[in-house]
Every structure is written in structure tokens, then in C-alpha cells.
N, C-alpha and C positions, 0 to 999 in steps of 0.2 A: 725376240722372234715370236711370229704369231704361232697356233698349233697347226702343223703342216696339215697339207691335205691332202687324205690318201686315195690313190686311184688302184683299183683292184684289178687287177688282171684274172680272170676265171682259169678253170683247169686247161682246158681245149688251147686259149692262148699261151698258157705257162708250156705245155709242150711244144708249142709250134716256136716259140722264145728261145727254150734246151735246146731245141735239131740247128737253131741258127748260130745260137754259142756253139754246138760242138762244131760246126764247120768254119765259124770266124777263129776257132783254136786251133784247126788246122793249118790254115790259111798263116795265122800268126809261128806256132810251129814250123812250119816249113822254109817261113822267111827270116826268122831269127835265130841263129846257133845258139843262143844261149839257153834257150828254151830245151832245145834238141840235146843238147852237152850233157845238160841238169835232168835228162828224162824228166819233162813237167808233164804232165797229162796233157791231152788236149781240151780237156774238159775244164783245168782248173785253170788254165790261160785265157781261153773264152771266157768262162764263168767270172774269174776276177776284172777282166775286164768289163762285162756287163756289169759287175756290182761297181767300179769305179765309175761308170755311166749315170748310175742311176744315183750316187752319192752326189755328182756332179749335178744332178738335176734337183735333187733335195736341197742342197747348199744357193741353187740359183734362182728355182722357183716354190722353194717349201712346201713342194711336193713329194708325199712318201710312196713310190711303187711299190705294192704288196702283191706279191706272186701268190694263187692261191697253189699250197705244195701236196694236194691229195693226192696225184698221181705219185710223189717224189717218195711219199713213205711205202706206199705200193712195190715199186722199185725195187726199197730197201728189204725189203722182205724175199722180193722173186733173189736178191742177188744173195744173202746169207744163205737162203736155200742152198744153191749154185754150191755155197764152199761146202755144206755140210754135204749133198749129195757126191764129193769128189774125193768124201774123207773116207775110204775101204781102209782096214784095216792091215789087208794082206800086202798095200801096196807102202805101208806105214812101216811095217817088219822089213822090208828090204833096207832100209837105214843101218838097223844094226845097232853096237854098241854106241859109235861116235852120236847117232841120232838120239840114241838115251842124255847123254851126255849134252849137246846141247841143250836138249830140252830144260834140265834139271838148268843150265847157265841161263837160260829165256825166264824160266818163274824166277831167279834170282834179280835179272834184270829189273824185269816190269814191278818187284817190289820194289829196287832200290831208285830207279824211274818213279816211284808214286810217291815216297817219300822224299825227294829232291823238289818234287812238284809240290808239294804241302809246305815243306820247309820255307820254302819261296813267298807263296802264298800268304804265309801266318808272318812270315817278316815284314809283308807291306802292308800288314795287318787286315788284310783281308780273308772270308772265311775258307778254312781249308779243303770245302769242297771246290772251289775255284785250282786249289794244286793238284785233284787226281784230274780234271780238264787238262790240265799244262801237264798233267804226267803220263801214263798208259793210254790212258782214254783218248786226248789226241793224237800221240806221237807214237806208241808201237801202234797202237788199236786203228788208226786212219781217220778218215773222210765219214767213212760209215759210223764208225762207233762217237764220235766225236758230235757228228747230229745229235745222234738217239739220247746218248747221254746228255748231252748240251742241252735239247729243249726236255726231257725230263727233269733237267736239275733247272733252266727257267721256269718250266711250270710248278716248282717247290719252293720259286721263293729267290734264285738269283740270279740278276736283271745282268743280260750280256754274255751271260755262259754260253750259247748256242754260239755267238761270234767270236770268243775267247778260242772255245774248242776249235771251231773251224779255221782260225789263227795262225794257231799251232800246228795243225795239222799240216798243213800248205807250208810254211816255214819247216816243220819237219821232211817234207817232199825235198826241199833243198837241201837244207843242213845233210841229210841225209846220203845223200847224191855226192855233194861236196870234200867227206869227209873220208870216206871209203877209201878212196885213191892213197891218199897223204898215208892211212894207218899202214896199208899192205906194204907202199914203198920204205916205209920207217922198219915194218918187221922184217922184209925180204933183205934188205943193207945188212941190218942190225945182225941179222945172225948168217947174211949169205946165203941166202935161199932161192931155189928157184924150180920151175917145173920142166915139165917137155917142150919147149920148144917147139919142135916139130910138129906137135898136136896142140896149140892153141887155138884151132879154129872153138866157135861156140860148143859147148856141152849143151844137151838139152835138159832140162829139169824132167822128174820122172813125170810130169803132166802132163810133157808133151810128145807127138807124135811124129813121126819121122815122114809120115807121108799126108796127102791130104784128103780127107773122106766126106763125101758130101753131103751137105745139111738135106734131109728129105723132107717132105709134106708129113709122111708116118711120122720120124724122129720128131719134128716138131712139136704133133701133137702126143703124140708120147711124153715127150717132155712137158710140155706145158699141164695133163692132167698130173706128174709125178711133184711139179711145183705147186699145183692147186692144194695136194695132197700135204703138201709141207708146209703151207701156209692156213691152211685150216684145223688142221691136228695143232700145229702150233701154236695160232689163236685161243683152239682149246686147253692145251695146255697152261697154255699163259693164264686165262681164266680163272680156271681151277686152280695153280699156286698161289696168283692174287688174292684167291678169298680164305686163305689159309695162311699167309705174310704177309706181315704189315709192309717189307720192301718189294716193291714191284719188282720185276723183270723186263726187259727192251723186250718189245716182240721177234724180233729179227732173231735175240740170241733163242728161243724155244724152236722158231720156224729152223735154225741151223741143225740144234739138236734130234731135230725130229727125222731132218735130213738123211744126219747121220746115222740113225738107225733104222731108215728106210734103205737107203742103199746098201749097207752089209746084211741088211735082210734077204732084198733082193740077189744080194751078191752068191749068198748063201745057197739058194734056190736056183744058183748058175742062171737068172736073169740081166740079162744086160740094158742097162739106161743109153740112149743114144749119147756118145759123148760128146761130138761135134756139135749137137743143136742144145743141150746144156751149156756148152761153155760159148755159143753164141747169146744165148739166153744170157747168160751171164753177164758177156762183153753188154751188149745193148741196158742192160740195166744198171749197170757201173757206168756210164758213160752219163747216160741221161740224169740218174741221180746224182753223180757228182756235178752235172752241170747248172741242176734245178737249184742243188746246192750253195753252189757259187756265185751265180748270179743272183741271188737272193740275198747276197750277208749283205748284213746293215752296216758297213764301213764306220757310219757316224759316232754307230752306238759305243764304239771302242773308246771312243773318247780321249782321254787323258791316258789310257793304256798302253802308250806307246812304249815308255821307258820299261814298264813291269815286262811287257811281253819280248821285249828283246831282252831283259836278265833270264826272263826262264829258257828263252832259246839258247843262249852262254850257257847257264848251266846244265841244263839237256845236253849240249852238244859236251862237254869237258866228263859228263859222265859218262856217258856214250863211248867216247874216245879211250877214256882210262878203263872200261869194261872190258871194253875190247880187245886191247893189248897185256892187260896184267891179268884178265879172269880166262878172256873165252880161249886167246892165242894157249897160253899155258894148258888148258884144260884138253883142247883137241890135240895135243901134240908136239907143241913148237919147230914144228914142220913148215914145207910149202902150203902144204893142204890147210894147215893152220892158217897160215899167214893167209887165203884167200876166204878162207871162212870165216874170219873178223872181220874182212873190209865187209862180204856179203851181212853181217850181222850187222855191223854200222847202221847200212841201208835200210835193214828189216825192223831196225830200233826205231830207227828216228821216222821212219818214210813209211814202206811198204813194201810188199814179197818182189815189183818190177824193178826198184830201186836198189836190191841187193842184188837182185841178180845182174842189175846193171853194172854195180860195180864188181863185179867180182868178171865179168865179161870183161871191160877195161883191165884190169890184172893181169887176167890168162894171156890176153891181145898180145905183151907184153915181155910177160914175165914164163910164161908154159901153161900147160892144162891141169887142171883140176878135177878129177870126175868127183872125186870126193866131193866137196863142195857142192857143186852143183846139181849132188844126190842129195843132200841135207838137208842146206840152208830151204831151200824152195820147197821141202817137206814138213818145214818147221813155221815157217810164213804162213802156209795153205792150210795147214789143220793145227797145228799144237798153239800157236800164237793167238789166237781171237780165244779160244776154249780157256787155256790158264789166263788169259787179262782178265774177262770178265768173269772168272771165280776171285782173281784177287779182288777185281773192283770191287764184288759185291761183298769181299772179306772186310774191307778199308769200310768203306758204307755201313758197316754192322758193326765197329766199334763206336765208344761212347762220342770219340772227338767228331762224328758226323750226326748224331742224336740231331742236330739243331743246322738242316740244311743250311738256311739262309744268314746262319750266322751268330 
């Protein structure tokens, strides 16, 4: 085959591209249960079907569409903000002990998560920073961390990492989803368990709100200087660690942290951040980045990777499942509450904070209510899960078996 030919799509079109995958995701969502079942996004249903489009076009006119993604990294940064400004501290202490405790079973996780993923790696004798891609970094870490890393570790030196990450990540959206159910039904049998009945309807996670409050013109731009704020102090800070470490940092994770300690500043000061136009801010920039996302993976570039990427989903998923049941069930309890905050952990391992709490909703539907859980789990997604992955990441990074990115 000759060297295809690439056609550039500029930024302006790359968004007008994203707004049409998120609405052909809907569209696809609404008409397919299986979509709906598995809570896919509707951005990663859109998105992968544009990247199937465009592989299609590369295989039949050897033509390469190159999205240009300046807006996509933009995004990524307004929406890290988003987590870090949502993480107060005082709303972190309502957990309690059970929330220490998970936590402490989450950094156990994501190590033995990075290490299953290297293990794998170094078996098909590929270099082991290919296993923290297949490990934290796609599969607890998501869509987001999964780029950042991905094209950091391409531009070091290893060709496909950016599509590897994004892979797994999407494969963990399912697995995820899929697994959840089977663990709770195995623990709730197994030892005869079960909750309220009578109150199964939905728990809300402590983020969210009972009533609905109206995004305003103020709130907006309220918000939007409080993210300007987070993204430039983070830049800065990012700067400044760069020329003092040889390993860089994702920009995303300084703009988080910077977040974080703008809002308990502010918290402090009895300032309130509008939260309704935050967590809009949020929704629209998760939405479009995972779409720019998406429809941009180079399907092709996978290549022969078929077989690798479905043993590291096997094995993700078998640790996942055995964590679950022998570490976290045991550790919270071996209760109801137990049994529904595994399946939620499942979800938050492999997937994301909407896929555990999706499962753990399936559960309660079912089996009784949980408040427990659904004060935890969705506390441990939203702030303690991005914070310990990417100090492990960058622990993994700093020993000698990564000295030599590319291998």
C-alpha cells in the first residue's frame, strides 16, 4: 500500500464533528438496549462509531482523517478542574471510617491493577510501560487519563500507546458494567444477604441534589473565571515542577490540584462556587472530549493487537472479580452493605464512578437499599481515585524498570 493521504480537519470543524457524534450516540443509545444495559456513554458509541467510519475510509481510499485536537486538550483540563473544585474536604469526613477503609483497598487495587498490567506486557515481550496503559491508567483512571498518558508515553517513544490506552479504557466501560451484577448476586446467595426492600428506590451519591437549581448567566461566569483560575495556576505550576524533574506531569493532574485547593480555600472563607454551572461545565466538557476522543482513535494502528488486548481484558477482569470478593467484601464487612459496595467497586475498577454506581443501582433494584454504598463508593470515584492512581503512576515511572520508555 501506497503512504495514505492525509486530510486535516482544522479545530472549528473538529468541534462541529464532536456535537454530531454526541447526538448520533444518542440516537444510537436510545435505539439499542445493549448500549443502554451496559451504560456506554453516549459519546463513546458516537465516537467509536466515527473512528469505525473513518478506518473504513482509510482501508478503502488510503486516506488518513486527522482531527486537529487543540480544542480536545482544552477540555481536558476545564473538566480535571470540574473534579478537583468538587473535592471539600468537610464533605470527604462524612464517609467516615468505612471511607478510610476503602480507600486504603483502592491504593491496594490500582497497585496490584499496574502490576497485572506489566506482568502481561513483559510476557508478549513488549515494553512494560505498555502494562501501566493496560493497567490504572486505562481501566481505574478512564478516557481522561488514558489520553494524557497515552500520547505522553507516544511522544517518548511508544508507537500505539494513545490507541492501546483508549482500548482499554472503552473495554473497561463494559467489562465493568458487566461484572458488577454476577459479583453482588454470588455474595448476597453465598452468605444470604440482603437489604430494605421497601427502600430500594435510587440513593443519591453525596454530589448530588435533591432538587433542581438554575444554571444562571452570574454562576456561569463565576465559574468559568474560577476554571480560568485552575488552569493557569496549573500551567504554572506544571512549569515550575518541569524544570526542576526530569518526569513531567499531565497538565490536567496540577490544574485538579490546584482545584482542590481553591475550593477549600474558598470553602473556608464560607464562599460558595455555583455548583449547578460547575457540574454543567463539567458534563459539556466530558462529553465533547470523550467524543473528540473517540472518533479520532486510529483503529488501524492496533494492528495485530487483537489477541494481547483481549488477554489483558481477561486478566483485568479475573482480578477485578477476585478483589472484589476476597479483599473489599471481607474488608467492609461481609454484610449487605458489603455485598453492594463490591459490585460498586467492580464498576469504579474497571470503568468509572457512573458504572458503579450503575451497578450498585441494579442491586439495590433488587435486592434492598444501601445508603451505605452509595455514600462511599461515589466519594472514592470523585476524589480519592484520580489523586492515589496518578501518585502510583508516577511511583511505577520512577523505578528503574521504566528508565528506558520505549523499551
Amino acid at each position: 500500500m501506497f503512504d495514505p493521504i492525509t486530510v486535516h480537519v482544522n479545530a472549528t470543524w473538529t468541534i462541529i464533528v464532536a456535537v454530531v457524534v454526541l447526538y448520533t450516540g444518542r440516537f444510537l443509545t436510545r435505539r439499542i438496549s445493549l448500549l443502554r444495559n451496559f451504560n456506554i456513554p453516549e459519546a463513546v458509541s458516537g465516537g467509536l462509531l466515527c473512528s469505525i467510519v473513518t478506518a473504513i475510509i482509510f482501508f478503502t481510499t488510503n486516506r488518513q482523517i486527522e482531527f486537529d485536537l487543540t480544542p480536545r486538550d482544552s477540555l481536558l483540563l476545564v473538566f480535571f478542574s470540574t473534579i478537583g473544585l468538587s473535592a471539600k474536604i468537610r464533605t470527604l469526613l462524612d464517609g467516615g471510617k468505612a471511607l478510610a477503609i476503602l480507600v486504603i483497598c483502592s491504593i491496594g487495587f490500582l497497585i496490584l491493577q499496574d502490576i497485572a498490567g506489566v506482568a502481561v506486557a513483559i510476557s508478549f515481550g513488549a515494553p512494560p510501560a505498555y502494562g501501566l496503559l493496560a493497567g490504572s491508567i486505562a481501566f481505574a483512571g478512564g478516557h481522561g487519563s488514558a489520553i494524557s498518558y497515552g500520547q505522553l508515553a507516544a511522544d517518548q517513544g511508544l508507537p500505539g500507546a494513545l490507541e492501546l490506552g483508549l482500548a482499554c479504557a472503552t473495554l473497561g466501560l463494559i467489562a465493568g458494567g458487566v461484572i458488577g451484577g454476577p459479583i453482588a448476586r454470588r455474595l448476597t446467595s453465598k452468605h444470604n444477604l440482603s437489604g430494605e426492600v421497601k427502600k430500594q428506590s435510587f440513593l443519591p451519591g453525596p454530589e448530588e441534589t435533591n432538587g433542581t437549581v438554575p444554571v444562571t448567566l452570574n454562576g456561569m461566569l463565576d465559574s468559568i473565571l474560577v476554571l480560568a483560575i485552575c488552569i493557569a495556576a496549573g500551567a504554572a505550576v506544571n512549569e515550575w515542577y518541569s524544570q526542576r524533574s526530569e518526569m513531567p506531569l499531565p497538565g490536567f493532574l496540577t490544574a485538579m490540584f490546584v482545584g482542590i485547593v481553591l475550593t477549600n480555600s474558598l470553602d473556608f472563607f464560607k464562599i460558595e462556587i455555583h455548583k449547578p454551572s460547575i457540574s454543567l461545565c463539567s458534563d459539556i466538557s466530558l462529553q465533547l472530549f470523550l467524543a473528540m476522543s473517540l472518533m479520532s482513535l486510529q483503529l488501524w494502528s492496533l494492528g495485530g493487537a487483537f489477541g494481547p488486548l483481549m488477554m489483558i481484558v481477561f486478566v483485568q477482569i479475573v482480578v477485578m472479580a477476585l478483589f472484589a470478593m476476597y479483599v473489599v467484601f471481607p474488608a467492609m464487612g461481609r454484610d449487605y452493605d458489603a455485598a453492594v459496595i463490591a459490585a460498586g467497586f467492580s464498576g469504579l475498577g474497571l470503568g468509572a464512578t457512573p458504572v458503579g454506581i450503575a451497578n450498585m443501582h441494579a442491586v439495590t433494584e433488587k435486592f434492598g437499599a444501601s445508603q451505605k454504598a452509595f455514600l462511599i463508593v461515589p466519594l472514592v470515584g470523585a476524589f480519592f481515585l484520580d489523586i492515589a492512581n496518578a501518585a502510583i503512576i508516577q511511583a511505577f515511572l520512577a523505578t528503574p524498570l521504566f528508565n528506558n520508555v520505549g523499551g
